[in-house]
C-alpha positions in Angstrom: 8.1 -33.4 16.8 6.8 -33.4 20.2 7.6 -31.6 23.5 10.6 -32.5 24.9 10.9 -34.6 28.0 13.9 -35.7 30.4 15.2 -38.9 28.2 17.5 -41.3 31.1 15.8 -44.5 30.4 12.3 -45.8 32.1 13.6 -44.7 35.6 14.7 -41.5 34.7 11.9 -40.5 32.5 9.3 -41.2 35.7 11.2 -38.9 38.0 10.6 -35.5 35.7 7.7 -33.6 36.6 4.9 -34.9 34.4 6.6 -37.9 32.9 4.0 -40.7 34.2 0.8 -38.4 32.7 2.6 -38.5 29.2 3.3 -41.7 29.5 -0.3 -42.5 30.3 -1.1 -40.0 27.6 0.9 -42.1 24.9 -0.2 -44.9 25.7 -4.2 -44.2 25.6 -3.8 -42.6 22.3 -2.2 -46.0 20.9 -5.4 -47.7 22.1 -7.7 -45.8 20.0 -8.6 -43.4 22.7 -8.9 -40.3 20.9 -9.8 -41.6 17.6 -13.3 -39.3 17.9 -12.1 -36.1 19.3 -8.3 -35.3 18.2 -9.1 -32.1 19.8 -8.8 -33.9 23.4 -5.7 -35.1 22.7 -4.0 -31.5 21.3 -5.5 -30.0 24.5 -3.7 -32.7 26.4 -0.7 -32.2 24.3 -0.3 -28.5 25.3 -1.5 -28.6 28.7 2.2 -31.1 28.8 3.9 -28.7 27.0 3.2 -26.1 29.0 4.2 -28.0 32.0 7.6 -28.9 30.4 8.4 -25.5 29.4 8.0 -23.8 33.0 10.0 -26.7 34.6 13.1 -26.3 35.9 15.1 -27.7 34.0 13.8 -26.9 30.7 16.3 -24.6 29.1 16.7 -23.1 26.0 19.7 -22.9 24.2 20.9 -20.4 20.8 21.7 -23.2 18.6 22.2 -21.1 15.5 22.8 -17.2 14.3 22.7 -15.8 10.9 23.4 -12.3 9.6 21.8 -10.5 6.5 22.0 -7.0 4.9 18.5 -7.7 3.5 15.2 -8.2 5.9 14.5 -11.5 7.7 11.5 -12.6 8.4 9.4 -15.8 10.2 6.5 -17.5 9.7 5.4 -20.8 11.9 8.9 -22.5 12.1 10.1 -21.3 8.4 12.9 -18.3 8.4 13.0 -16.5 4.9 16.4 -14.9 3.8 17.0 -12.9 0.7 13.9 -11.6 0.1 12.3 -14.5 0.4 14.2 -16.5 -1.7 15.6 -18.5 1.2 14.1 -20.7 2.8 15.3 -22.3 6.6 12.9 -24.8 8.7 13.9 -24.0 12.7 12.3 -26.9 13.4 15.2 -29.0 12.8 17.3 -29.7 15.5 19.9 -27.2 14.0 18.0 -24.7 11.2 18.3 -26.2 7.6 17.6 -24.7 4.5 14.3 -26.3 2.9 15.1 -24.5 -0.4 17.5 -21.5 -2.2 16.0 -19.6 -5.3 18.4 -18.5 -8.1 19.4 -15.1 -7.5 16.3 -13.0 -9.2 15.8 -9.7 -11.4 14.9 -6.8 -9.8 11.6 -6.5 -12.0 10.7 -9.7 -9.6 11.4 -8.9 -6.3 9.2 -9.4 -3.8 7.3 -6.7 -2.0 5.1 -8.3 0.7 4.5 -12.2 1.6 2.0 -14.0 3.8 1.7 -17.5 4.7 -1.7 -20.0 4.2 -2.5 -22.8 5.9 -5.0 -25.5 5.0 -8.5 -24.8 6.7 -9.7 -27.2 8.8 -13.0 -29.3 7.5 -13.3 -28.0 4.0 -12.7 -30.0 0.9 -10.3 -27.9 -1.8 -10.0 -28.6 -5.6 -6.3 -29.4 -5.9 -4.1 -31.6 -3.8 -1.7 -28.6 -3.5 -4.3 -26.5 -1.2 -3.8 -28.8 1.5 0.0 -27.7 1.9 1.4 -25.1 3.9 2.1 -22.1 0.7 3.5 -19.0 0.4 1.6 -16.0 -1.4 4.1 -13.4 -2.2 3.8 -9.9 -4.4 6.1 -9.1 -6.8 7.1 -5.5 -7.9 5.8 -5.7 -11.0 2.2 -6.2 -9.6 2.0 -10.4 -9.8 0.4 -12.7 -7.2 2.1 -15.2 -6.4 1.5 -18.5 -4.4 4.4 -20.5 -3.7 4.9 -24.0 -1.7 5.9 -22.9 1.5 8.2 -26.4 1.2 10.3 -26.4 -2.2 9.3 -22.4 -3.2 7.5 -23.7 -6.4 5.0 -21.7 -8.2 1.6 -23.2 -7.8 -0.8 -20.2 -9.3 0.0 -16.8 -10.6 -2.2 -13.9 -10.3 -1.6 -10.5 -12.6 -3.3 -7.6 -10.6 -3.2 -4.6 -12.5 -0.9 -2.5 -15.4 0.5 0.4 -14.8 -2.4 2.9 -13.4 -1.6 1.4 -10.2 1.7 0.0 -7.7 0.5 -3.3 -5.4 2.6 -3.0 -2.5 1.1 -4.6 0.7 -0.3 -7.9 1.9 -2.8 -8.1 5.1 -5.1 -10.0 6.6 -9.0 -8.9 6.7 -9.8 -12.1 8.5 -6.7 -14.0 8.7 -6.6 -17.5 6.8 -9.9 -16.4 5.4 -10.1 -12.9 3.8 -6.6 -11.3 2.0 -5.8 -7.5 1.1 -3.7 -6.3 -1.1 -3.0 -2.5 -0.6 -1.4 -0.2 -3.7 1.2 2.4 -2.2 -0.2 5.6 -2.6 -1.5 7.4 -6.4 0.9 10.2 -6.7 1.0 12.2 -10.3 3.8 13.8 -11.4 5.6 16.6 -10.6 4.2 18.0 -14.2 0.6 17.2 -13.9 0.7 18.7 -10.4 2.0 22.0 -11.7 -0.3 22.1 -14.2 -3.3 21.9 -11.7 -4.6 18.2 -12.4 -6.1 16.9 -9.8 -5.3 13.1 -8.0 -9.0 12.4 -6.2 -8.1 8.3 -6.5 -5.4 7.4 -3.5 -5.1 3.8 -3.3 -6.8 0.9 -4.5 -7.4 -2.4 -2.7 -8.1 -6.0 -4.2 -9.7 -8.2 -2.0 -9.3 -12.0 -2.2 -10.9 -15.3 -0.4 -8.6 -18.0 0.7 -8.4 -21.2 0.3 -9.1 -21.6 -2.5 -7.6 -18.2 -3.8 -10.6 -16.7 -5.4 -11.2 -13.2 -6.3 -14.5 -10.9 -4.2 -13.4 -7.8 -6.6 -11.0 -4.4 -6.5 -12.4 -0.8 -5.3 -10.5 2.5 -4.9 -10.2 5.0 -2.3 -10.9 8.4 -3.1 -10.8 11.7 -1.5 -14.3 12.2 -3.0 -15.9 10.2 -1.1 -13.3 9.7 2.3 -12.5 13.7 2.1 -9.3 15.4 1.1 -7.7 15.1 4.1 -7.0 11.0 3.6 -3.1 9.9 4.4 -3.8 6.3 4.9 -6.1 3.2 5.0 -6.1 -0.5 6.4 -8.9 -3.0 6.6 -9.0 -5.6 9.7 -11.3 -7.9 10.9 -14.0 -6.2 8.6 -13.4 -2.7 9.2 -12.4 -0.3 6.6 -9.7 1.9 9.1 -9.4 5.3 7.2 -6.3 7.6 8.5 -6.4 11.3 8.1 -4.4 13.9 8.7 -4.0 16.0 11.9 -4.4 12.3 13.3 -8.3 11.6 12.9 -9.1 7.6 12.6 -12.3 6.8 11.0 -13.8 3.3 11.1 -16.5 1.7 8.6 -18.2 -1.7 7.9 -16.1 -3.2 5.5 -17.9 -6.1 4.7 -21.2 -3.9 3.8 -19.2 -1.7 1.6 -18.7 -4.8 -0.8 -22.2 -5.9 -0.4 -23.3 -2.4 -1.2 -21.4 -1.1 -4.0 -20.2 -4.4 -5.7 -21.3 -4.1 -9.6 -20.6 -7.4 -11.1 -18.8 -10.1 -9.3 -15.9 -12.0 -11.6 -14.1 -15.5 -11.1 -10.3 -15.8 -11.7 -9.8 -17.5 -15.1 -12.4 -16.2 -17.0 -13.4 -14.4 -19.9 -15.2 -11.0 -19.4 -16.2 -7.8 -21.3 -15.4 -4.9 -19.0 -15.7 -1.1 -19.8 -15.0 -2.0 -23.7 -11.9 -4.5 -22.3 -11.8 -8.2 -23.2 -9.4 -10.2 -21.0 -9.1 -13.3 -18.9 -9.1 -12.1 -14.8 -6.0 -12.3 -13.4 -4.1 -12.8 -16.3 -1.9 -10.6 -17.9 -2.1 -7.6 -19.5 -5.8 -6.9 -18.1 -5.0 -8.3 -14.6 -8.3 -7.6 -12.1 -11.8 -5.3 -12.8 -12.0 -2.3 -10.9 -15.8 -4.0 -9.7 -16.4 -2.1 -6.4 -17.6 1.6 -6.8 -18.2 3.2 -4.0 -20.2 6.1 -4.8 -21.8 7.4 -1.2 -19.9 7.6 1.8 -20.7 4.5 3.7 -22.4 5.3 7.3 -20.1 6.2 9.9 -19.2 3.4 12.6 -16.6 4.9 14.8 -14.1 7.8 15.0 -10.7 8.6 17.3 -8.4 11.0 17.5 -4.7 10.3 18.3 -1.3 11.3 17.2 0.4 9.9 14.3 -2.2 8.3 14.0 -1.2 5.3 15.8 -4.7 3.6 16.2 -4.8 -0.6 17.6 -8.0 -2.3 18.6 -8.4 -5.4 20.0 -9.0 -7.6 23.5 -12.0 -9.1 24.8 -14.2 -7.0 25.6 -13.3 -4.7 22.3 -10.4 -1.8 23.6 -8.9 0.6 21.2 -5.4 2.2 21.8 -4.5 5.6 21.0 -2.0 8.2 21.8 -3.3 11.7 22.8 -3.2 14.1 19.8 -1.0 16.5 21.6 3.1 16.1 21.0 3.7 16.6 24.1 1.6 13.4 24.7 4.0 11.2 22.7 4.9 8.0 24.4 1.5 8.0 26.5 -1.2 5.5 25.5 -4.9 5.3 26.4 -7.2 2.5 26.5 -10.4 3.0 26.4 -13.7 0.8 25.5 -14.8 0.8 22.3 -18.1 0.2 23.8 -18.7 3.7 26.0 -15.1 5.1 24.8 -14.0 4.8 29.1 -10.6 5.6 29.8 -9.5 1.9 31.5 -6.1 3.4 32.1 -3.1 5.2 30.7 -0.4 2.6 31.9 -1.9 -0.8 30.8 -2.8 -3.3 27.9 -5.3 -5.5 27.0 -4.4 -8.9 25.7 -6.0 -11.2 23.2 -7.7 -13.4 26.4 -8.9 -10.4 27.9 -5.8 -9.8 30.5 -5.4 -6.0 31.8 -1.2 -6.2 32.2 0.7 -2.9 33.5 3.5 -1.9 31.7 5.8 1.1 31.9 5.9 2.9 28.5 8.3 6.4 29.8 11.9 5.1 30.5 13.7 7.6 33.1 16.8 9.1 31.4 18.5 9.5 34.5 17.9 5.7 35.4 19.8 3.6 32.6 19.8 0.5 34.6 15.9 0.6 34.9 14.2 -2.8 33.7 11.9 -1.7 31.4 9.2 -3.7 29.5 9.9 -3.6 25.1 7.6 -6.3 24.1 4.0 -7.7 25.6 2.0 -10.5 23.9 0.0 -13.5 24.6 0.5 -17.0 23.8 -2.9 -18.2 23.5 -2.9 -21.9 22.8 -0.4 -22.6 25.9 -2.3 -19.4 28.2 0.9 -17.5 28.6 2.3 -14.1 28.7 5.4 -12.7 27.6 7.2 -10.1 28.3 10.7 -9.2 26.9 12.3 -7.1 29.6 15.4 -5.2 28.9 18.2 -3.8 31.5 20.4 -0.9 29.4 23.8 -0.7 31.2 25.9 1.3 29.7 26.5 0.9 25.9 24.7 -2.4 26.4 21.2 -3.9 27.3 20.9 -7.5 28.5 17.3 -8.7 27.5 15.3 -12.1 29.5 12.1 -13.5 28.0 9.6 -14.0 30.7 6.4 -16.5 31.0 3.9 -15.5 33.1 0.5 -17.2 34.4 -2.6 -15.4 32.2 -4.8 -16.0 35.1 -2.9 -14.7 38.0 0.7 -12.8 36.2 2.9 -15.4 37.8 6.1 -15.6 37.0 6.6 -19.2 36.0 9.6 -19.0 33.8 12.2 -16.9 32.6 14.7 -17.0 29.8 18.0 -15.0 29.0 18.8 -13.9 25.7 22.7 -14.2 25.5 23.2 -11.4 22.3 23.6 -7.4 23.6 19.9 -5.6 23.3 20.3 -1.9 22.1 16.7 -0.8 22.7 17.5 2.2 20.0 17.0 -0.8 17.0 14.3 -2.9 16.2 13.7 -5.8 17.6 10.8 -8.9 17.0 10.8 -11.8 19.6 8.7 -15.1 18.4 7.8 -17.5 20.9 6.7 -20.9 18.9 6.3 -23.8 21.4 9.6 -25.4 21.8 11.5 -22.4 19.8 12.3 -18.9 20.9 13.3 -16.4 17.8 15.0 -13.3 17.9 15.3 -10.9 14.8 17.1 -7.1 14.9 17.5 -4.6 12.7 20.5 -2.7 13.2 21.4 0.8 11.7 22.1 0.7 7.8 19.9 -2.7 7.2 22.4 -5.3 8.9 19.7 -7.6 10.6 20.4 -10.8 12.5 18.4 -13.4 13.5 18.6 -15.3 17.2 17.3 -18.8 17.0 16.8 -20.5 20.8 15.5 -24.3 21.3 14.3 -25.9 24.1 16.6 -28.5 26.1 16.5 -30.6 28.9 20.2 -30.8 30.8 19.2 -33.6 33.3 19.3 -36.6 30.7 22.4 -37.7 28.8 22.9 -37.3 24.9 22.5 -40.2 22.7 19.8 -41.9 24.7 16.5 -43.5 23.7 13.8 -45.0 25.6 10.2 -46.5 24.7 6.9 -47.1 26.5 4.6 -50.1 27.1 5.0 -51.2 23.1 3.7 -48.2 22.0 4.3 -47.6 18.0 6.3 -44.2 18.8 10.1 -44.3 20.0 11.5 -41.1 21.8 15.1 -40.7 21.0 17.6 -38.5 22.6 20.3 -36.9 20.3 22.2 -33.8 20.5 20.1 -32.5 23.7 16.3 -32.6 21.8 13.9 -35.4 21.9 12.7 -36.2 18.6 9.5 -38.9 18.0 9.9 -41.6 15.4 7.0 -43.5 14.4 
């Protein structure tokens, strides 16, 4: 599907802003024009997009609303319902389910999911990497990767038995290097009383994607990190160690399985480990505990912030923390990772680089103050967004915003229609031609929002082509779809 453009016929088409450069655009890419350099013509292809969108009369319209008393969740035009076993392409002109699991036990429920993509110029063993899959973790400690299209098991992973509990899935490098992050070793209530010690706090199995290969599994423990450990995340190649009393401590994550890696093992095979015979990855040995990190690995960076609550990020590298004070909660500093600078307390850094002012206190005796709730950056169509919210009364009316990266422009605004209650949670996706709204209400009710983009200046039911070209736009239901 492409972007969407006023659809009237020949004449109407060329009097929408931008109409003649796609139709040029069209038409050189039938002739071969691009054949070298798709790049060009993706470039192209957004630059239009972006155009379209900001117009001004480019709307977009809730076409559809669901409501669940389990989480929902998106991933690049797929909406997943019931724990993942629902599956909904928003892409469609009105959302349509892609596939429905049976109902499944509770020994294989889903903890954590995260969605691969194909990477670009690399040839894979099996015709099923190229596809768009799912890997998802069950609760009783299996891998899983699914097609993201029909939900069908393509490879199945055991981790571990029962010394530890696989929990989370994150991104080291994303589309490149997977986590997965144990909840936390707790003994007992009867070993603790009888003064046995828990030095091992999580473990973390590292994988390389696509192909799903296995780099090896290490643990964290206090006798290395200190006793004092509460949490730990890896990102970007940085082991992010969380203490208590809100210290942040940073290492090179990549070095730490360069250093202490003992014996690397490939998924599939046989191997002799610690008096253990066992296939890796299968069941009942799952993975080797192969990383041992005996030192504590040098130092790179430290912080100190309440709760904990610890980002970095931007170009050049910022880091965001909260001052370790409670009465400090709700302020945020940026500072540069480079000389540690306070840049300001009121602003944040975005992916390209963008300094954008925000108001974090809301004024209690001001309940019809806009305030900002979400920033973010689109980055292949150079936009900010901001989801602004006005609280009036009982209820809060909330408007999507597009601004110009370069100069904070407004260039567009959107209104959500549904009541905003900034005491829930809320997530607000912005994919190209689709705008996505998901809430968690109070005792796990969630809904989700979807919003599609429309022209209202050409009539439903119309279609037009251009010059011969081997691609017809059609016009139905208020969306331009492209046959070819």
């Amino acid at each position: 599907m492409y972007p969407q453009a006023p659809a009237g016929g020949r004449r109407a088409a060329s009097r929408a802003p931008g109409a003649h450069n796609i139709c040029r655009l069209l038409t050189r890419r039938a002739h071969g024009f691009y054949a070298r350099d798709a790049g060009v013509a993706h470039r192209k292809n957004l630059g239009l997009l972006r155009k379209i969108i900001c117009q001004e009369s480019t709307k977009f319209k809730n076409v559809w609303t669901t409501h669940s008393a389990s989480p929902i969740a998106y991933e690049r035009g797929r909406i997943y319902l019931d724990n993942y076993q629902c599956c909904i392409s928003s892409i469609a002109q009105e959302p349509r389910i892609l596939y429905q699991k049976p109902k499944c036990s509770k020994s294989e429920k889903i903890e954590d999911a995260l969605l691969l993509e194909c990477p670009l110029g690399e040839m894979l063993p099996s015709p099923s990497d190229y596809k768009s899959s799912l890997i998802v973790l069950t609760v009783q400690n299996w891998l899983l990767r699914l097609s993201a299209d029909s939900g069908e098991i393509l490879e199945k992973i055991y981790l571990a038995g029962a010394c530890c509990k696989f929990r989370y899935l994150s991104w080291d490098t994303p589309q490149e290097i997977m986590v997965v992050k144990s909840a936390q070793n707790k003994l007992p209530a009867a070993a603790r009383q009888a003064g046995i010690q828990q030095s091992v706090l999580f473990y973390l199995a590292v994988f390389q994607v696509l192909p799903l290969s296995f780099i090896g599994m290490l643990e964290i423990n206090k006798k290395i990190f200190g006793n004092s450990v509460t949490d730990v995340a890896v990102s970007n190649g940085i082991l992010i160690i969380m203490h208590s009393m809100g210290l942040v401590r940073l290492y090179n994550f990549q070095a730490i399985l360069e250093q202490f890696m003992e014996q690397p093992f490939d998924l599939g095979h046989e191997f002799n480990w610690n008096g253990q015979v066992g296939v890796v990855g299968k069941y009942p040995f799952g993975l080797p505990y192969n990383i041992k990190i005996t030192d504590t690995p040098p130092l790179l960076f430290e912080a100190s912030s309440l709760e904990n609550a610890f980002q970095i990020g931007g170009y050049p590298w910022h880091y965001i923390i909260t001052p370790n004070k409670k009465k400090h909660k709700g302020v945020f500093h940026i500072c540069s990772l480079k000389d540690h600078a306070l840049v300001n307390n009121t602003v944040t850094v975005t992916a390209s680089g963008r300094v954008v002012k925000t108001r974090f206190n809301l004024l209690d005796d001001d309940p019809e103050q806009e305030t900002f709730k979400i920033v973010d950056y689109e980055d292949e169509l150079d936009l900010l967004s901001t989801v602004a919210v006005t609280q009036i009364g009982a209820d809060g009316k909330a408007h999507l915003d597009f601004h110009c990266n370069e100069h904070g422009i407004l260039l567009k605004s959107i209104p959500l229609l549904e009541s905003w209650d900034v005491t829930y949670s809320h997530e607000v996706y912005f994919d190209k031609d689709l705008v996505l709204h998901i809430e968690q209400k109070p005792n796990r009710r969630f809904s989700c929002y979807v919003y599609q983009m429309v022209c209202d200046t050409a009539k439903d039911d119309e279609c037009s082509s251009h010059e011969k070209t081997e691609r017809v736009f059609c016009k139905k239901g208020g969306r331009i779809f492209e046959y070819i």
